[in-house]
C-alpha positions as CSV (number, residue, x, y, z in Angstrom):
1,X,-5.5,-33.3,-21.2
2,X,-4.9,-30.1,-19.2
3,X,-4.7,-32.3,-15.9
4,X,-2.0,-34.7,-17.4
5,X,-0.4,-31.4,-18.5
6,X,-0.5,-30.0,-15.3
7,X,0.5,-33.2,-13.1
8,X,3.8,-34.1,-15.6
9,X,5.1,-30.4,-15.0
10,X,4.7,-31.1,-11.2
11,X,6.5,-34.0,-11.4
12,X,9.4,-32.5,-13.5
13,X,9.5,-29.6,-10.7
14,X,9.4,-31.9,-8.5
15,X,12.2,-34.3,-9.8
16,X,14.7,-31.2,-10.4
17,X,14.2,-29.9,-7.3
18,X,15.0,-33.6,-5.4
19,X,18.1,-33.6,-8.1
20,X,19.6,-30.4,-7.1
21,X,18.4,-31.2,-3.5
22,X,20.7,-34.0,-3.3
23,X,23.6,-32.2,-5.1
24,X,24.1,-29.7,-2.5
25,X,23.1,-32.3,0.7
26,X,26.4,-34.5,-1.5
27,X,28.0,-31.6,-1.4
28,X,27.7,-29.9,2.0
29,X,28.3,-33.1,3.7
30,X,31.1,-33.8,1.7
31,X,32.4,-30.5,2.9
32,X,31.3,-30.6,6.4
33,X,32.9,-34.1,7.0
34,X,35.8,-34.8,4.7
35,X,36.6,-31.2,3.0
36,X,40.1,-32.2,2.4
37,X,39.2,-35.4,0.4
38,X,36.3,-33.4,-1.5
39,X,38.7,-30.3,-2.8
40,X,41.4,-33.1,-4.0
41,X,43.4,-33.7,-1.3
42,X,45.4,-30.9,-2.1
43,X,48.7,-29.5,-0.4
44,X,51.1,-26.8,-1.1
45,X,53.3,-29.6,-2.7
46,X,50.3,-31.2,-5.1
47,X,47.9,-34.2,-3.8
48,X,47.9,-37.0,-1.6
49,X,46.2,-39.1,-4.3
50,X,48.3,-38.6,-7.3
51,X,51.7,-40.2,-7.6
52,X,54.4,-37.4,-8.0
53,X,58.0,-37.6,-10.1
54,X,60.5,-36.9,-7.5
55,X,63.4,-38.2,-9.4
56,X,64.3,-34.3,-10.5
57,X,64.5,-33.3,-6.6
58,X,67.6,-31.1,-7.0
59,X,70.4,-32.6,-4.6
60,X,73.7,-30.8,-4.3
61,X,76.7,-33.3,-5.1
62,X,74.6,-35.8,-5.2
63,X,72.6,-37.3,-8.4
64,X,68.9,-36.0,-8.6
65,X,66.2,-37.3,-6.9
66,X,68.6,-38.9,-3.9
67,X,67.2,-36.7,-1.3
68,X,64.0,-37.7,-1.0
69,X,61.5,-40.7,-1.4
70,X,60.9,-41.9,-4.6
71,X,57.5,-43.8,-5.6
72,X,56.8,-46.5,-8.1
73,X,58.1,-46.0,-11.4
74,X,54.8,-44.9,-13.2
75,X,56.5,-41.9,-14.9
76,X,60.2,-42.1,-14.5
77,X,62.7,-44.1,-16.8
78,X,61.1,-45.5,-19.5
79,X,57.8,-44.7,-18.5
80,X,58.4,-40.8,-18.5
81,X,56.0,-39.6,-21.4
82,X,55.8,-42.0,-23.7
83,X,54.1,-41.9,-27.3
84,X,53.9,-45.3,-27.7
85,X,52.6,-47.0,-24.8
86,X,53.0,-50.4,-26.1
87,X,56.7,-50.5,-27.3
88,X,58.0,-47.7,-24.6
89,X,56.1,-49.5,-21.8
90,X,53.1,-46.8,-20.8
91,X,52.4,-43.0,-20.6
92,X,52.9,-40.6,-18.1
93,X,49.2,-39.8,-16.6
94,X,50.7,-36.5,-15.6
95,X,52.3,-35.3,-18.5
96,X,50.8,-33.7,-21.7
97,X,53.4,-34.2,-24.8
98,X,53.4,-32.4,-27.9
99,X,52.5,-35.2,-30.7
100,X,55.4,-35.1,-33.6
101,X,54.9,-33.1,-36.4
102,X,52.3,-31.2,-34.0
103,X,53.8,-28.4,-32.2
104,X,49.9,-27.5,-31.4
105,X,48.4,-31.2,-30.6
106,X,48.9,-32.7,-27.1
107,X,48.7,-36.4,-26.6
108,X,47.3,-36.4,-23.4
109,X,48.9,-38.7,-20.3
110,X,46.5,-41.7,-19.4
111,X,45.9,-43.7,-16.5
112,X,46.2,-47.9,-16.7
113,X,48.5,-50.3,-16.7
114,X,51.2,-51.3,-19.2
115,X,50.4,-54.5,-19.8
116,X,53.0,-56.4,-20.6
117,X,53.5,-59.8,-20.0
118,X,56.5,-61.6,-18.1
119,X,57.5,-62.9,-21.1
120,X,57.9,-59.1,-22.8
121,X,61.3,-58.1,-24.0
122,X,60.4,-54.9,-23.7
123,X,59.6,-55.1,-20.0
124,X,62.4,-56.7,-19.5
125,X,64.3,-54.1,-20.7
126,X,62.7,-51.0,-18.6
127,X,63.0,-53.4,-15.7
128,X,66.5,-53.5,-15.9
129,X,67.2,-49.7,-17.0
130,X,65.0,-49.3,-13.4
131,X,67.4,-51.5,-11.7
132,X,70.3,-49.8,-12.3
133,X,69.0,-46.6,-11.4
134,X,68.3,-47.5,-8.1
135,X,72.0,-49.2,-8.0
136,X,73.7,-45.9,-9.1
137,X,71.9,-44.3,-5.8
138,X,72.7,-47.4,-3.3
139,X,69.3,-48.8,-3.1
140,X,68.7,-52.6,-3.4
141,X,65.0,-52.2,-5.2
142,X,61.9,-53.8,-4.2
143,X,59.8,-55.2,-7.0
144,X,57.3,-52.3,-6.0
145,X,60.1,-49.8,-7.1
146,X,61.1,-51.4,-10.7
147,X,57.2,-51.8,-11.6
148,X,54.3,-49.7,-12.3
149,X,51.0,-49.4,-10.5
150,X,48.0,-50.5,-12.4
151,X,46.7,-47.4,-12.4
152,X,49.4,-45.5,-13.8
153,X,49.7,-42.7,-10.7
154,X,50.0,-44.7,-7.3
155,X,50.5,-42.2,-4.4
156,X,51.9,-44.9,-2.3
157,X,54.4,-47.2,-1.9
158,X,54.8,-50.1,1.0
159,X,56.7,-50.3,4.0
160,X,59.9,-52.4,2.6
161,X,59.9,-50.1,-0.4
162,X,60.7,-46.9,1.7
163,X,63.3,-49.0,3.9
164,X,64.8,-50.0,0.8
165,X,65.5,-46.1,0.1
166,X,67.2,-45.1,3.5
167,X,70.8,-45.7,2.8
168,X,70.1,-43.0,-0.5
169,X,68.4,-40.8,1.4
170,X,70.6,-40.6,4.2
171,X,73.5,-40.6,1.6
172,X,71.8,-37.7,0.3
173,X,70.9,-35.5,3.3
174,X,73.3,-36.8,6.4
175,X,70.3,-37.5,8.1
176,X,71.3,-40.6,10.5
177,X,69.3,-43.6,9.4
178,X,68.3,-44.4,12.3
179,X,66.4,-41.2,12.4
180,X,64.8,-41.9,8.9
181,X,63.5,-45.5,9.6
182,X,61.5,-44.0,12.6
183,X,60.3,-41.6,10.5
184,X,59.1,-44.1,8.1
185,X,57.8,-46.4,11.0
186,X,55.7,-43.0,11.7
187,X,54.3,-42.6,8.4
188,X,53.0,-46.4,7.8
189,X,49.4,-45.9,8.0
190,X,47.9,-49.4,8.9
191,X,45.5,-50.9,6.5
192,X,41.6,-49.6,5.8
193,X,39.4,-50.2,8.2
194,X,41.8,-52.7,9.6
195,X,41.3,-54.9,7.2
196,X,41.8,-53.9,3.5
197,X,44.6,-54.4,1.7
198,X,47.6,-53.8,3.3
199,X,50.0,-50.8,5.3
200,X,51.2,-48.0,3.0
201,X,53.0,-45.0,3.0
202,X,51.8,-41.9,1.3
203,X,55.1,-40.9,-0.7
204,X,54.3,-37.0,-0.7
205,X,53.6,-37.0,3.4
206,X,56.6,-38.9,3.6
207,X,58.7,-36.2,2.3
208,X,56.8,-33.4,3.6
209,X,57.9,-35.0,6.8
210,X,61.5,-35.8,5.7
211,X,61.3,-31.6,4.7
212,X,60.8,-30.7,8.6
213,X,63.7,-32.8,9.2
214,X,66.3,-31.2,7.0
């Protein structure tokens, strides 16, 4: 008995050494090799990898949010901290709101997709109250730009979508457009690999960018 004992404490030494082990191996190559993807992506300006509201950008004479590069719509218009996910069209992943009646209670933000269908009145609705938002600031919007991501917090938008938002942002910031669609063309990082999925823009590097300009 005292063998048996003695052998499954070995083992369970053994096997939480090996787990801890591998931990720290995870985590020191992790850190050696791709330290800016393991602490978050984090900048000065918040991550690569989570999808930023820049519609309250303040812009002098100008409405907000016209001076820099907008992404997709997963927490502006009617998406912008919503309650009820199914009637308003889908919560803010970013944004923790006080529930009614609750001062105390937070409904917390979650990550997914709205869905609703094509045949939804209510996405019809948001839809439209997106398309004229992007009319009041002179951009002729992409479908990227009126819908959300299916995860609720894309960092990125496509190539036509940030062409689509020059004339605003040149409005915005006298910056010739000319000068901006290079700088886009500079910013399109080509697919994964090559191969998967497709170009994309990274909205926050886009305007950290479009910040050295100004």
């Amino acid at each position: 008995m005292f063998v048996h004992f003695r052998r499954s404490i070995v083992l369970a030494a053994v096997a939480l050494v090996l787990t801890f082990a591998y931990a720290f191996a995870g985590t020191g190559v992790a850190q050696l090799f791709f330290k800016h993807q393991a602490d978050g992506s984090i900048t000065p300006q918040g991550s690569t990898l989570i999808g930023q509201n820049w519609s309250q950008a303040t812009c002098p004479g100008h409405l907000p949010g016209s001076c820099v590069f907008q992404g997709r719509p997963d927490d502006l218009g009617p998406y912008a901290g919503s309650l009820k996910p199914v009637a308003a069209g889908g919560d803010n992943p970013l944004e923790a709101n006080n529930i009614p009646g609750k001062p105390n209670v937070l409904n917390s933000g979650e990550s997914g997709a709205t869905n609703l269908g094509p045949r939804s009145k209510v996405l019809l609705q948001n839809t439209e109250q997106l398309v004229a938002y992007w009319k009041k600031r002179g951009v002729d919007p992409t479908p990227d730009l009126v819908t959300t991501s299916g995860s609720g917090y894309d960092a990125d938008i496509t190539l036509p979508d940030a062409l689509a938002e020059i004339p605003m942002v040149s409005g915005a910031t006298g910056i010739p457009r000319s000068t901006l669609v290079a700088l886009v063309n500079k910013e399109n990082k080509s697919a994964e690999l090559g191969f998967l999925g497709s170009s994309y823009i990274n909205v926050l590097q886009l305007n950290q960018a479009l910040a050295k300009l100004r």
